[in-house]
N, C-alpha and C positions, 0 to 999 in steps of 0.2 A: 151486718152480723153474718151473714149466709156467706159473703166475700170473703169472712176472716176465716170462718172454717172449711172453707173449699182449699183457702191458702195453707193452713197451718196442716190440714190432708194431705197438700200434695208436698209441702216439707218432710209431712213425716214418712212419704212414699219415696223419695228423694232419698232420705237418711236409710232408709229400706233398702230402696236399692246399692248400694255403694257400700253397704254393710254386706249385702250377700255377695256383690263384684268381690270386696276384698276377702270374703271366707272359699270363695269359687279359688281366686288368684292364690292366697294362700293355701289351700288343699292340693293344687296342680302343683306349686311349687315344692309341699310335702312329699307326692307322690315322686316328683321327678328326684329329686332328693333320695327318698328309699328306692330307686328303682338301679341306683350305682353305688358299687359295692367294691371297696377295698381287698383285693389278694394279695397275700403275701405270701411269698414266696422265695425259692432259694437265689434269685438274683435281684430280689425288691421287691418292691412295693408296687402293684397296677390298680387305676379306678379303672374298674370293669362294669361298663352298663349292663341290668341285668337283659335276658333272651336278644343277645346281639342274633341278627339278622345272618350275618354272613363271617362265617370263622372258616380261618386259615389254620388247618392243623397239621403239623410236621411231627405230630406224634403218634405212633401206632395205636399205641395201647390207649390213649385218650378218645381215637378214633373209635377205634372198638368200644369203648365205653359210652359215646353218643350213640352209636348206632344200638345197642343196650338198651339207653336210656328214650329212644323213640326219637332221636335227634338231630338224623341224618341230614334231615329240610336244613338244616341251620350250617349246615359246610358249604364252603363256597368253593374248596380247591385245597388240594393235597399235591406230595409228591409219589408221583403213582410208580415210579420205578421201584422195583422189588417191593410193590405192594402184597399185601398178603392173598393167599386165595381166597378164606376166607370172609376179605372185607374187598372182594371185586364186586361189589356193588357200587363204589365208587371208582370204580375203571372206566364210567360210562362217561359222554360230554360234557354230561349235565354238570360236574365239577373239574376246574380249571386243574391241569397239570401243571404244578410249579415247581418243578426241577427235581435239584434228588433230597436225601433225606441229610448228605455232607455237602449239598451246592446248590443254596435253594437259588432259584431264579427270581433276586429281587423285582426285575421291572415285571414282571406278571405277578408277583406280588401285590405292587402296587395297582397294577391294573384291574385286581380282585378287588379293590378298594374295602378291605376287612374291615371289619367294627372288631375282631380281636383275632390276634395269633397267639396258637398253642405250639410252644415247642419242648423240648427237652436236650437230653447230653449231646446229642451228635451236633447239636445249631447253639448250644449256649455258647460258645463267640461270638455268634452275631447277635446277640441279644439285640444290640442299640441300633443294629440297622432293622431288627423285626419293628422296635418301638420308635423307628424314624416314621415306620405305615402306618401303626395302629396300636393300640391297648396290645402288650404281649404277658403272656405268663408262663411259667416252666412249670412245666409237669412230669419231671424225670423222677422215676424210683429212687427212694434211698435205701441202700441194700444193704448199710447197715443196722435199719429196721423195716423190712419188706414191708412189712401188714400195714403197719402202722402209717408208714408213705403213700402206699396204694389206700387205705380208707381216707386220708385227707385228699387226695387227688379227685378220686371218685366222688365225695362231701364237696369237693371245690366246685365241679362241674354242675352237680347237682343244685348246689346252692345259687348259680348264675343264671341256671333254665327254671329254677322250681321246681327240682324233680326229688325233694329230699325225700320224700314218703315211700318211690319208687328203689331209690335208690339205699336206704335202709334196709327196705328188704333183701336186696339183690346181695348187699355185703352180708346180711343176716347168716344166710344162705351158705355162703362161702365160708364162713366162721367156724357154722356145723360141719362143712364136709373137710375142713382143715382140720378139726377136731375127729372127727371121724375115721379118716387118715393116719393122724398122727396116734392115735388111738390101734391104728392095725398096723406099724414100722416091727417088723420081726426084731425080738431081744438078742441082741450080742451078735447083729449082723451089721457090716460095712458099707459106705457104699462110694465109690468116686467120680463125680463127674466132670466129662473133658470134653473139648471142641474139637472136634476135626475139618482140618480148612488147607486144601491143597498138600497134598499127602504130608502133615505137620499134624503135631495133635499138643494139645494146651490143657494143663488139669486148674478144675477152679473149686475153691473150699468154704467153708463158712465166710460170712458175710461178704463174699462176690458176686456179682450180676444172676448167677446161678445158685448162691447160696440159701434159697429159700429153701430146697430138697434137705439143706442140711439143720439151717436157724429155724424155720418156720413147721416143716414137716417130723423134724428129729429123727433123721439116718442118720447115725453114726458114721461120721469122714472118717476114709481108711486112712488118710493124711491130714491133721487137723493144722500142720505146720505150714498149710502152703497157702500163700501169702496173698493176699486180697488185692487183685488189680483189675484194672479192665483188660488185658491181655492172655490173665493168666499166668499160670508156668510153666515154661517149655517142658516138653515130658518124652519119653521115649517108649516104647515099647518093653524094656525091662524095667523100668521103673514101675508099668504096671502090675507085674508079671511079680516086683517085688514086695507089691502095696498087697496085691493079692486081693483086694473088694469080693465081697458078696454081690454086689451091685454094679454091676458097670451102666455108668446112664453119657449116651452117646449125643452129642448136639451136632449137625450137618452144617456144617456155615452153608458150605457152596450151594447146597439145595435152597435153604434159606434165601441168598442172592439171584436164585435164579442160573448159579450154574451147574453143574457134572455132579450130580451128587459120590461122593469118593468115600465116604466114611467108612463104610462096611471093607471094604480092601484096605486100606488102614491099618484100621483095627483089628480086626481079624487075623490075626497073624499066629503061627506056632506057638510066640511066645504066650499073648494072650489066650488062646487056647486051653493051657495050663492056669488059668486062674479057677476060683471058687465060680464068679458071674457066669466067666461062660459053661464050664460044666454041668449047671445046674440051671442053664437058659436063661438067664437074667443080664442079659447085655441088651441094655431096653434105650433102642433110637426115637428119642425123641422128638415132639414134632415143631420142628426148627424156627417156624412160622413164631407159635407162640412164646416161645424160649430166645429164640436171635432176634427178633424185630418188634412184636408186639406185646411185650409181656408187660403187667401194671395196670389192662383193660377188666372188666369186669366179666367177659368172656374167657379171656385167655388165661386167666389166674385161675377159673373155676377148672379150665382144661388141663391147668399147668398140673395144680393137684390131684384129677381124677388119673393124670397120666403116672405122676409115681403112686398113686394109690392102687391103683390095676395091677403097679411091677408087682406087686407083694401076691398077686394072687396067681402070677403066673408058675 
């Protein structure tokens, strides 16, 4: 008797065990399962394991937005030419220099051996050689809805690290002072914003790369007819001179890339002279960093805004 219930004991220790094996097996299996996560995106579809280890980012503004979100540990390598000043924190060894931001160097790509790349407009041709190395996803602004692009982008990253709590807040933030802003745009004033890049100057209008000052912030385009491109429209000095802006807002390519800043010689000319902007000091150079290379981060949008929100009070 004593035999049979020692036996049918360790049966039922047996069926115990391999009950808990497969809820253990099954849980790990659950876990690994929620732990990758579906992005989509404007060039597809990527499974993206969540808090990958080591990300390749060829996008400013996303950079800047890790670094925001406490996330710098998790880059493995960038393209540090005409990196920004204020994200030389990754100037240092510690992350691999992978070419430029129009010529990534895939074999040091691969040699980063990434668990994800982050790119955007300037690398979306090479998408399929980013996702030959590794999970890739685009993170380029849509700038025919700024906000709306930049709060998925920044929800995108967040959602990958765990940082949504953090990251709420930070867009919260930027909601009020874009309200706040838009809220102080002087009534029945102009304003035009143009590139200047090797003594050329380029006007850009609602919904272009630069068109948050006009869709997002509400200045009134001294030209609402000029036409959305990534180039811009070639512009001359009398065509300023005939728009007349309240607002002249001034973008530096070359400082931007690192060379001769030119803009102010440019610009500045007799003709413009004669406008409303500059007689009344509102020809406002903006800071190129954030506007030409890194804009869509969660820093640089906060800076893009406070910069036309200060022009109003000069």
């Amino acid at each position: 008797m004593k035999k049979l219930l020692m036996v049918a004991m360790l049966m039922l220790l047996a069926v115990f065990a391999v009950a808990c094996g497969t809820d253990e097996k099954t849980s790990a299996d659950e876990e690994k399962t929620a732990k990758e996560l579906t992005i989509k995106h404007e060039l597809g579809e990527t499974k993206v394991k969540q808090n990958p280890n080591k990300v390749v980012v060829f996008d400013f503004g996303t950079l800047d937005t890790l670094k925001a979100l406490d996330l710098s540990k998790n880059v493995a390598g960038l393209p540090k030419q005409s990196l920004p000043k204020y994200l030389d924190a990754f100037a240092g060894n510690k992350y691999m220099d992978l070419g430029g931001l129009k010529e990534p160097d895939f074999e040091k790509i691969n040699e980063a051996a990434p668990d994800l790349n982050i790119i955007s407009g300037r690398q979306s041709d090479s998408y399929d050689k980013f996702s030959d190395i590794a999970p890739t996803i685009y993170q380029g602004v849509d700038t025919a809805d700024y906000m709306k692009s930049f709060h998925a982008n920044v929800n995108t990253i967040a959602s990958i690290f765990g940082k949504e709590d953090e990251a709420k807040k930070r867009l919260e933030a930027i909601d009020k002072q874009v309200a706040d802003v838009k809220a102080s745009v002087p009534t029945g004033k102009t304003g035009l914003i143009i590139l200047a890049n090797d003594g050329k100057m380029s006007a850009y209008g609602p919904g272009s790369r630069f068109g948050l000052i006009h869709d997002v912030l509400g200045v009134t385009p001294a030209d609402p007819k000029i036409e959305a491109s990534t180039h811009g429209q070639s512009i001359s000095s009398e065509y300023i001179a005939e728009k007349n802006p309240d607002y002249l807002y001034v973008i530096d390519r070359g400082a931007a890339i690192g060379g001769e800043s030119s803009a102010k010689s440019v610009v500045e000319n007799d003709l413009v002279k004669k406008t409303n902007a500059y007689k009344n000091g509102h020809v406002v150079y903006l800071n190129p960093e954030y506007w030409y290379l890194s804009g869509g981060g969660l820093e640089s949008v906060s800076e893009m805004v406070k910069e036309v929100g200060d022009s109003f009070k000069q």
